[in-house]
N, C-alpha and C positions, 0 to 999 in steps of 0.2 A: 932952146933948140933941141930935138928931140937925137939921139941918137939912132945911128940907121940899124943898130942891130936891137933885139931886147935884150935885156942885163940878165936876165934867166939864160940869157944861153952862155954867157960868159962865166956865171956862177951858178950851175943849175940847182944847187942845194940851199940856194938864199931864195927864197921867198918874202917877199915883203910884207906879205896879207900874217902869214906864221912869224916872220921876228917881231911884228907890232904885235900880235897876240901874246908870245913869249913874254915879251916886253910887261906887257899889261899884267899878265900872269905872276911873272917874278916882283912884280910892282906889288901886288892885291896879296902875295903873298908875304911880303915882307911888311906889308900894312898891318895885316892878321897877327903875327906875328908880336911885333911889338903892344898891338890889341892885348893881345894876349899875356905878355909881359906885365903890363900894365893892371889886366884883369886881375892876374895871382898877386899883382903888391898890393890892391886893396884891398883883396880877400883875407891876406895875411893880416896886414894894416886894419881891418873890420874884425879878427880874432881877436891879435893881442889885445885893440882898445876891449870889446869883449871880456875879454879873463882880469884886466885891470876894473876894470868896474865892477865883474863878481866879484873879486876879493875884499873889493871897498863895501859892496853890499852887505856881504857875509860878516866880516868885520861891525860892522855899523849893527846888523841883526844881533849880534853876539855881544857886542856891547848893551844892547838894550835890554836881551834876556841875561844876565847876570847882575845890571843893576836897579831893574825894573822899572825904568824910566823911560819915556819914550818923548821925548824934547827931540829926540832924532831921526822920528818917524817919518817926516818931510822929505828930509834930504836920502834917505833909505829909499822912500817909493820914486823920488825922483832920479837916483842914481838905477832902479831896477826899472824904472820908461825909457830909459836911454839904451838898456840891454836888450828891452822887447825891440825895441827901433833898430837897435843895430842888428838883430836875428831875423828881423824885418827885411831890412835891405840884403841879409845876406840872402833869404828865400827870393825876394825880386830879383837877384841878381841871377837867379836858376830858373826864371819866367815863370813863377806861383806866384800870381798877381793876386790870388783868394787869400794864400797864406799871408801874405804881403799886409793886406787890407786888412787881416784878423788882427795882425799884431800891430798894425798901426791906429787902428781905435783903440785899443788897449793900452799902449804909448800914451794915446791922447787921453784918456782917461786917468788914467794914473799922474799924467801930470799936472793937472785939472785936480785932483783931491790935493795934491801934493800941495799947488800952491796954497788952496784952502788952506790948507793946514799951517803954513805958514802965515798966513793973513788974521788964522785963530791964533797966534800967539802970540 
């Protein structure tokens, strides 16, 4: 049953067309929001894994150049595909789809010799 008056004259500052919009609004922004939350913990979470894997790389180089052996060349080029990939995704993640794509042949390539090298020994 319709009411004989409209609800705008009873509440002239409630519009119904603006509180669904508000609605929608404070909804898309609290979406965004946690979006965004989320964006920075992987970014973070894409760093550290990042600077752990240099260290492991550098290490492992450092190992090699001091006792001139390279039995560790493998896991060296396969831990430094992992770091092109994760630089990879951090540049996707900032819509460089070129840069993306350079470092991910280069991922794949590296990990491609890498096995070789394993399969030679």
């Amino acid at each position: 049953m319709k009411p004989p008056y409209p609800i705008s004259n009873i509440v002239p500052f409630l519009k119904l067309g603006s509180l669904k919009a508000n609605f929608i609004r404070i909804t898309n922004e609290k979406v965004l929001n946690g979006m965004k939350k989320l964006y920075l913990r992987g970014n973070i979470f894409l760093k550290i894994v990042k600077i752990i894997l240099a260290i492991i790389v550098v290490a492992l180089y450092a190992y090699q150049l001091m006792t001139g052996s390279v039995e560790l060349m493998p896991y060296s080029m396969l831990f430094l595909a992992a770091i092109l990939l994760i630089t990879g995704l951090e540049e996707l993640q900032k819509d460089r789809k070129g840069v993306f794509l350079t470092y991910a042949v280069v991922s794949l390539f590296l990990c491609v010799v890498s096995i070789l090298g394993f399969l030679m020994d």
